[in-house]
N, C-alpha and C positions, 0 to 999 in steps of 0.2 A: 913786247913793246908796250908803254905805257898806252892805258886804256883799253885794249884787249881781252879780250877775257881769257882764263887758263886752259889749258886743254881740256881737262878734266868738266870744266865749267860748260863748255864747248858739246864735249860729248854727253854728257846728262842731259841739257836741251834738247839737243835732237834726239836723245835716245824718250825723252818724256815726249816727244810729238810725235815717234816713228812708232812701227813697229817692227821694223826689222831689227836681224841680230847684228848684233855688233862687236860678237866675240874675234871677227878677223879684223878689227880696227888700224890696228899696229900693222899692220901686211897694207893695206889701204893707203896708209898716212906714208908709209914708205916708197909705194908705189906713186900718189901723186907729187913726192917730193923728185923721186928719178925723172918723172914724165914732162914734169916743169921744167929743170934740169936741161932735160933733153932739149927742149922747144928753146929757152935762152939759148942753148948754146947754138942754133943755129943760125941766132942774128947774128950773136960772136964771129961764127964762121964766115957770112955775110960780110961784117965789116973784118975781116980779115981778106977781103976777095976786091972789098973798094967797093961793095954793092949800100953799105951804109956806114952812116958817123962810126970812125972808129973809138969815140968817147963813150958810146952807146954802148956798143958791141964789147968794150971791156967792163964797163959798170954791170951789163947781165952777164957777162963770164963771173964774174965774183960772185953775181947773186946763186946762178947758177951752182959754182965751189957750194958756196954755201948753205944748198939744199941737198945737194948730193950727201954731203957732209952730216945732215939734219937725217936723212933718212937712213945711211946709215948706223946715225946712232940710235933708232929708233927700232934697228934689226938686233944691234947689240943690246940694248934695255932686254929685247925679247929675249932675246938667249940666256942672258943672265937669271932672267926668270925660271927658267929654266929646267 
């Protein structure tokens, strides 16, 4: 997204103020994208239930698709490394 910084940009920061390893990064990055994932989708199911906006509950289903998506391409980068 414009103005963001790249991942790579991202992880040199914190890795220049941290001292932990960061060799499991990609397992991380995949795991917060499922966990996210997971938490939208339970508004989604929400308003599929009438407990909330059903305009809400589809725009975080998509964001939701869309990190699921994210993480696993971030399983498959790994593998191809491989």
């Amino acid at each position: 997204m414009p103005g963001l910084p790249y991942r790579r940009m991202i992880i040199k920061r914190y890795a220049d103020g941290s001292s932990r390893d960061l060799g499991a990064i990609d397992w991380y990055q995949a795991l917060a994208c499922y966990r996210l994932g997971i938490i939208l989708e339970g508004t989604h199911a929400r308003a599929c239930a009438g407990k909330a906006p059903m305009q809400v509950g589809e725009r975080l289903h998509a964001v939701a698709e869309s990190l699921i998506d994210q993480g696993l391409g971030v399983v498959a980068a790994v593998q191809a490394r491989q």
